[in-house]
Each structure stands twice: as C-alpha cells, then as structure tokens.
C-alpha positions in Angstrom: 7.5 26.0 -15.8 4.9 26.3 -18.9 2.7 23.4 -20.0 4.8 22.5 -22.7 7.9 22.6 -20.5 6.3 19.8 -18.1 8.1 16.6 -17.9 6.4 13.9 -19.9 4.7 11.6 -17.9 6.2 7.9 -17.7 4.3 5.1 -19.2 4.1 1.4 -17.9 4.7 -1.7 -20.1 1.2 -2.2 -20.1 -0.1 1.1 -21.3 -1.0 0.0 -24.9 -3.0 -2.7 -23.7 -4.8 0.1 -21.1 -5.7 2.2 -23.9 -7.4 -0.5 -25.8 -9.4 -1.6 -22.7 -10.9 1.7 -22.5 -9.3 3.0 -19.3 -9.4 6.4 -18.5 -5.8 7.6 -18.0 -4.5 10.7 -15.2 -1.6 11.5 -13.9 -0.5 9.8 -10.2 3.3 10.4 -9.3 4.7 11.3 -12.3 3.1 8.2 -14.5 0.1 8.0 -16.7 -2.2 5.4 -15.0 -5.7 4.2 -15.9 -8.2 5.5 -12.7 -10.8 3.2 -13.9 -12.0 0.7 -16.9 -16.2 0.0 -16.4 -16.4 2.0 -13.3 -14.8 2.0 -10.0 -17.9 1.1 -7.5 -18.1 -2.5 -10.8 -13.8 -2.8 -9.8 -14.2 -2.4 -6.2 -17.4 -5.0 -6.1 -15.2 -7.3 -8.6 -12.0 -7.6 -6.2 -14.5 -8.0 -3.3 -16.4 -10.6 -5.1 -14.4 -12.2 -7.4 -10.9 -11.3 -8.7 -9.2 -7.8 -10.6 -5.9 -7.3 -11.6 -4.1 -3.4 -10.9 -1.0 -2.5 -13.2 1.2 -1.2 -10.5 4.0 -0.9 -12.5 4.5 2.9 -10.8 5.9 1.4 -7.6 9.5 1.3 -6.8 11.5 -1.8 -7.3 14.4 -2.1 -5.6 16.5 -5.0 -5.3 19.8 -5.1 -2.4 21.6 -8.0 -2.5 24.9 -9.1 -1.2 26.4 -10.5 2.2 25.7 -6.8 3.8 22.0 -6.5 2.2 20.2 -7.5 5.8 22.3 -4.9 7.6 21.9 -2.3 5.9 17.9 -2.5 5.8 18.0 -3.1 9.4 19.8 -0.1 9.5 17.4 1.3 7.2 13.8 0.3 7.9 12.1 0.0 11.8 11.1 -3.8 11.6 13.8 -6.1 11.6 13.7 -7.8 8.3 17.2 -9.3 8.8 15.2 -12.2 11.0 12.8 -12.6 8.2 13.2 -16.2 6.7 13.2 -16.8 3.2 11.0 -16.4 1.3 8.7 -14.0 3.4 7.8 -10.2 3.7 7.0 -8.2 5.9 5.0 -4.3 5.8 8.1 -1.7 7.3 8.8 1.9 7.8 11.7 4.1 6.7 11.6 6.8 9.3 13.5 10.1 9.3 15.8 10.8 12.4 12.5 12.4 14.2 10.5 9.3 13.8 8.8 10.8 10.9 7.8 8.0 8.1 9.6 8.8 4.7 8.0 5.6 3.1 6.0 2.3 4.1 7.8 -0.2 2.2 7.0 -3.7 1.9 10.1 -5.9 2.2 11.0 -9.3 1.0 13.8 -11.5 2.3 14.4 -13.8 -1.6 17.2 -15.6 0.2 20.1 -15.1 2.1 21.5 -12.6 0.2 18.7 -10.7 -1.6 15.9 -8.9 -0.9 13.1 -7.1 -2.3 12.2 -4.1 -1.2 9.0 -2.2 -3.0 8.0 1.4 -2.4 5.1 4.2 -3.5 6.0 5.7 -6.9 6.4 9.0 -5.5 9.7 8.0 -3.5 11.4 5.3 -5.3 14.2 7.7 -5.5 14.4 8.8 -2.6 14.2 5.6 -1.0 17.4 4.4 -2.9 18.7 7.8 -2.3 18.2 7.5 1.3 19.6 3.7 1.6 22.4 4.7 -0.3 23.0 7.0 2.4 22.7 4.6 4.8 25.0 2.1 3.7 28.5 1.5 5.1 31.8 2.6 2.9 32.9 -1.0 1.5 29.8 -3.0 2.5 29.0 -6.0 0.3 25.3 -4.5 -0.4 24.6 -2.9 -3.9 21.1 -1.6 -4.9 19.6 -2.7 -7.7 17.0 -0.6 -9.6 15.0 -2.7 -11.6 11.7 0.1 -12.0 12.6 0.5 -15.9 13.1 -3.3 -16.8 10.4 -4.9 -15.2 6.2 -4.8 -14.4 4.3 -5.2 -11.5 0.8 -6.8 -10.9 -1.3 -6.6 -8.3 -4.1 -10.0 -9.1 -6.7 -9.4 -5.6 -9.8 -11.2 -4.4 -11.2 -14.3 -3.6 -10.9 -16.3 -6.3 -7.6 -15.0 -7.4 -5.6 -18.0 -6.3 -7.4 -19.7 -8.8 -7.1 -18.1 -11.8 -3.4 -17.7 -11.3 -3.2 -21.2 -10.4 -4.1 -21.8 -14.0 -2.1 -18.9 -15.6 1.2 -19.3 -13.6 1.2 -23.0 -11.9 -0.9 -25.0 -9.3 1.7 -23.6 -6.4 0.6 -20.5 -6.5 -2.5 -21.5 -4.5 -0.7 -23.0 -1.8 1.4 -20.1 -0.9 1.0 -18.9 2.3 -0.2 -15.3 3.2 3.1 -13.0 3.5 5.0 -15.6 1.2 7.4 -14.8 -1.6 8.6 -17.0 -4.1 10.9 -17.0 -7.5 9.7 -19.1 -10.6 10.7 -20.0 -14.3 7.9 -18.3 -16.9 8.2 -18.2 -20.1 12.6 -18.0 -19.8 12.5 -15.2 -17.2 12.6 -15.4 -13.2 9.0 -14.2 -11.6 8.4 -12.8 -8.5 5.2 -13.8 -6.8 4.1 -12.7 -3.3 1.1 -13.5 -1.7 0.8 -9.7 -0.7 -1.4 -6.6 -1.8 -3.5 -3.4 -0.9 -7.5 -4.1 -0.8 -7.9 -6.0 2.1 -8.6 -9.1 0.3 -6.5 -12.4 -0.5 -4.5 -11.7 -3.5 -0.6 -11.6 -5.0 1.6 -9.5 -6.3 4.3 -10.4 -9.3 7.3 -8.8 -10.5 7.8 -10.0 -14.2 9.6 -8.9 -17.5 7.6 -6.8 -19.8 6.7 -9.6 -21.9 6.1 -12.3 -19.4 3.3 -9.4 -17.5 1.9 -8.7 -20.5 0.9 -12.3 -21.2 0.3 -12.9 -17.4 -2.5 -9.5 -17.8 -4.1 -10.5 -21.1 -5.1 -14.6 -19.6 -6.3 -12.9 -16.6 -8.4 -10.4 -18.4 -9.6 -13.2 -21.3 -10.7 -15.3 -18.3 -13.2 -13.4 -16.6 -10.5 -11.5 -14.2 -11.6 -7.7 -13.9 -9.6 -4.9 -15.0 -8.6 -2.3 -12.2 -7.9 1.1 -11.8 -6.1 3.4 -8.8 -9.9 4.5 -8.1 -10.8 1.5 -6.7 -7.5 0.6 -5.2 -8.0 3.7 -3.4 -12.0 2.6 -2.3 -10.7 -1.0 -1.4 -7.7 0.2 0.7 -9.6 2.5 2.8 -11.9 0.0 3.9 -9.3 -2.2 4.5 -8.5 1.1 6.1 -4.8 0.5 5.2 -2.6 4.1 5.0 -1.9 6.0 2.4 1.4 7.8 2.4 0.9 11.7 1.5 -2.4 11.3 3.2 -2.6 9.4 6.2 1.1 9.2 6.9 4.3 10.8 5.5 7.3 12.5 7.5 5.1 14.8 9.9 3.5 11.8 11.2 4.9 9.2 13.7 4.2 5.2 13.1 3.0 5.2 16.4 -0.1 7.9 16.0 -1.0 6.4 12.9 -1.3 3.0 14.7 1.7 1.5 13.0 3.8 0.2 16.2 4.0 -2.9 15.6 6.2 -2.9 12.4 8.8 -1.3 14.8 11.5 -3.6 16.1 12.9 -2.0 19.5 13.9 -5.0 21.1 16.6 -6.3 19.2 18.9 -3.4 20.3 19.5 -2.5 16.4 20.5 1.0 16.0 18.2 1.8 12.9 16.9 5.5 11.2 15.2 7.0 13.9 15.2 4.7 16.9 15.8 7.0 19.7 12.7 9.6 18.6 10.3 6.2 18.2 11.3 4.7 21.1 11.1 8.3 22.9 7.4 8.9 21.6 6.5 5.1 22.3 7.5 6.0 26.2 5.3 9.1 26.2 2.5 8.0 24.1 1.2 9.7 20.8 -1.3 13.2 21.5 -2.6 11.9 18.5 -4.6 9.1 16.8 -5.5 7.9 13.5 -9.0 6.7 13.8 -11.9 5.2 11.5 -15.0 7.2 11.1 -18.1 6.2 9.8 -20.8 8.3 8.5 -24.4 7.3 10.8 -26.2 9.5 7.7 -25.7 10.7 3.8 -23.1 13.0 2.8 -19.8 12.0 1.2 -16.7 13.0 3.2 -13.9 14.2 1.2 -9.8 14.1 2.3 -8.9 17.7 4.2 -12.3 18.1 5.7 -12.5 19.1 9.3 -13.6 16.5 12.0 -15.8 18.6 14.8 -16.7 17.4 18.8 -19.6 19.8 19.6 -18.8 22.4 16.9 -15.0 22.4 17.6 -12.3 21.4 15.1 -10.4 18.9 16.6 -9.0 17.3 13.8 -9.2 16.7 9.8 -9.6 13.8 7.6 -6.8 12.9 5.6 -8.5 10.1 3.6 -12.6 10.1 3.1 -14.7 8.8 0.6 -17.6 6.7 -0.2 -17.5 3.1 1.0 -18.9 0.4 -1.9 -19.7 -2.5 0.4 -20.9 -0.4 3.4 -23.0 2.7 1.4 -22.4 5.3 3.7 -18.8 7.8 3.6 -16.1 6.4 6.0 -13.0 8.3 6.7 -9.2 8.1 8.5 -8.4 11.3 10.5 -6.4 12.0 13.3 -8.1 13.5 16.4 -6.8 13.8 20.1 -6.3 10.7 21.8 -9.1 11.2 24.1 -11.4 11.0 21.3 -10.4 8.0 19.9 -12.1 5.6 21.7 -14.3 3.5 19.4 -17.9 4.0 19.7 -16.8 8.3 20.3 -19.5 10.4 18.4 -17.7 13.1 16.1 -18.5 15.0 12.9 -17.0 16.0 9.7 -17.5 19.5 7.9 -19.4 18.8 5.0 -19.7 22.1 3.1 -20.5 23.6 6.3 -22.8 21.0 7.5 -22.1 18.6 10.5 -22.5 15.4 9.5 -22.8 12.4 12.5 -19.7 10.4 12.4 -18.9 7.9 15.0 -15.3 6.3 15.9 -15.8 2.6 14.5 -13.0 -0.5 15.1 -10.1 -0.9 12.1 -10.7 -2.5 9.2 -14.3 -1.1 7.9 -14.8 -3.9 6.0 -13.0 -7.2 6.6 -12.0 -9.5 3.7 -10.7 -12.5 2.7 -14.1 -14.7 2.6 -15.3 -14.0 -0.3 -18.0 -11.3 -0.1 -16.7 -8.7 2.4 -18.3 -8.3 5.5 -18.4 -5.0 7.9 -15.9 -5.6 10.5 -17.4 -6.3 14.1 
C-alpha cells in the first residue's frame, strides 16, 4: 500500500482543542494522538506532583448489558467479574485457549445487568470480535460499541480529586479506589471511575463529546496539566504496570508476567483458557518479568538484550528514562533463577554493558503526593 493509499488516521473529540494547545500529534493504533504539550519529563512531574489530564479517547469502549452480560464475561475474561458488586472494577485478562493474553481489560460491573468493559485501542475490535464469539446462541447479552459516540479522560495525581470535585460534584472525592459510578452532566449520563494508568490517585470518565470537552477545558483553565502518551508511557513504567504489545500480548502467559492474581481458578468457571493457566500455574512459569534499574548512566531502550556475565539471557521489552528516579529502569523477562530482587544483570547499550540490578515492583510508588522510590 502507497502513502496515499494509507487509511486516514482517526481523530478524537478532542483533537481541535489538542491542536490549539500546541501538542505535538503521531500516530498510536490507528489514531492521531498528541505525545506531549510542554514536555513530557514537565507532564510526568505534573501528574506526580499535582494533577494532568490524558485524552484517551483511543481506548475501546464496550458496553454488555443484559441478564447474560456476567456470564458471558466470566466466560470471557480470567477474573471473575460476575462476583464484582456494583459499582466496582476490577483489572482482567482475555486469554487465548494457550493462556496467551489477547488484552488486559479493565472491567466494570454498572449494575446488575451492565457492564463496562474498556480495552487498548489496538484491539477494540478484536475484543468485541472475540466476545461475540464467546457468547451463547440466544443469550440475553448484547455488546454495545460506544468508541464513536463518546470520550474518555484520564484526570491523575494527587490533587485530582479536587479539581474534579469542583468541575463534576463534591462526590467525586469520596469515591473509593476501584469505584465506578453514573452521574447527570450537563443532560447526559457520565461514567466516572476512580481508576487509571500512572500509578497515582486519579479517575477515569466516559462522557459525550460535548460534556468531555467542557469537562477538559475547566480542568486545563484551572491549573490542571495537559498530557500526552509520552508521559503516560514514563508514569506507567514506574508504576511498572504492563504494556500490551510490549510487556504482554498472546506469546506471554499472566503468570510470567506476574499477573496471577487477576485469574479466578477457584470458582470452577470454565473461562478462555482455563486448562493451559491452570496447567502453567501447577508447573510454574521458566520465565519472569522483572524490574531493572540502571546503578549508572545510559538510557535503556525497549528490545535491548539483558546479559548475566556477558550472556544474553533475556531482553527488555519496555526501558526508558525514569523522571522521579534519574537513572533508566526497565521490565524484561529473564529466567526465573535470575529474578530474585537484589540479582545483578546488565543491558546492551550499543554494545556496552551497563550495571542493572533486579529491584522490587513498583519503581516508584504513588499516591502521596510527591512519589517516592519504592522500598
């Protein structure tokens, strides 16, 4: 396919308002998204510090609803999300009939017949594709694709309760971690969540065009910081949180990449993939994902090789610079016997060996305000 024949690349709600703002634009999965407004080391420090707001309008947004909707995601997804209460969510995985992860949705229960359930931008149609698939012939469970009709904002850091408080209502604050709710703004139904991607405190709201747009200019008019995928990227891998088509996607098992506990075994559900996972749980994973931090200069980059005493025993599948810490961290998977926290490793740096040592998940912990290096 020629240049010209490319698709054109889909633009959020908000896109107008990111050209005006200065953001530089790229292409991510098919969209045009802004990377970064001021800078992404200014972003990171801003969600760490204070509050930023992400147009994540790219993710997949689908609704299933009906008196089948819980069954047919507990057939779908590993954690059971048909004991979920309402208003709550919960991090999953829809695995492939190997145990390999096809998506890490995040699913919330709305009541006792709907749920939310919100994908990466890269497989929102194959995750409805691959529920459809799922679901019984006759089953009261329809799919609702709501992508195209609505936007999503991601509003993280410490003092983002706050300024939503004052955008949204006073009980946003009081929401609890995990929880989901549904309120009336400006005559349409919003979807808030006290969910997100950094590491930090934060929320996450489905709204109409209109009502996201308002929602994005307050924020932004009071002091809230603009945000790019760069430093959702920098914030998430100190939060050291995975990202699929890097540190996870169907070659990978949720048990390697230390994501067993989002997988329900016990409640004799018969779900995508339930024989392999509980067949690699009983043998245990070769395999690890670990976090590696840098003990001296050099900036590690995804698909580098990670060396023990010269040896490639592994490669990084997400690496960068860290903000808060100033030194390169990394996720890679290496042999379980080289996993254990305090290991000494290296990564291939343009054919230098830089020092690396295996440090304890999260880099950086959040959630206080200023982030602080995990113990």
């Amino acid at each position: 396919m020629s240049r010209t024949d490319a698709p054109a690349l889909r633009k959020t709600a908000l896109f107008d308002l990111h050209e005006r703002q200065g953001a530089r634009i790229v292409p991510f999965a098919g969209w045009a998204m802004p990377v970064q407004y001021r800078g992404i080391v200014e972003e990171h420090r801003a969600v760490r510090e204070r509050a930023g707001v992400f147009d994540v309008s790219h993710m997949g947004r689908l609704f299933v609803v009906g008196d089948g909707a819980a069954q047919l995601l507990r057939r779908a997804v590993t954690y059971d999300v048909s004991s979920l209460a309402e208003g709550r969510g919960h991090y999953t995985l829809l695995c492939n009939e190997r145990g390999g992860i096809i998506d890490d949705p995040y699913v919330y229960r709305l009541d006792g017949t709907r749920f939310l359930f919100v994908g990466n931008a890269a497989n929102a149609a194959g995750d409805a594709a691959r529920l459809r698939s799922l679901a019984d012939a006759g089953a009261d469970a329809e799919l609702l694709d709501r992508q195209e009709q609505t936007v999503m904002l991601a509003v993280q850091g410490p003092a983002a309760s706050g300024f939503l408080a004052r955008a949204i209502g006073p009980e946003i604050a009081a929401m609890e971690k995990r929880a989901c709710t549904e309120l009336p703004f400006m005559r349409h139904k919003l979807f808030v969540s006290r969910t997100g991607y950094t590491g930090e405190d934060g929320f996450e709201l489905v709204a109409a065009p209109d009502a996201g747009r308002a929602i994005w200019r307050q924020l932004v008019a009071e002091g809230v910081e603009p945000c790019g995928l760069g430093a959702r990227d920098t914030l998430r891998l100190e939060a050291a949180l995975p990202l699929w088509g890097n540190d996870i996607d169907e070659s990978t098992d949720p048990y390697e990449a230390g994501l067993g506990w989002v997988v329900s075994l016990d409640d004799g559900a018969d779900f995508a993939g339930r024989d392999a996972l509980a067949a690699i749980k009983q043998h245990g994973a070769a395999r690890k994902l670990v976090c590696l931090r840098a003990k001296d200069r050099g900036v590690v980059r995804d698909g580098y090789d990670v060396l023990d005493d010269g040896a490639v025993v592994g490669r990084v599948t997400s690496g960068g610079y860290s903000p808060t810490l100033g030194v390169s961290i990394a996720l890679a998977y290496v042999p379980r016997g080289l996993a254990a926290e305090g290991r000494p490793l290296a990564a291939d740096v343009r054919g230098r060996a830089l020092a690396m040592v295996v440090v304890k998940r999260p880099f950086v912990r959040g959630g206080t305000g200023a982030a602080t290096p995990a113990a």
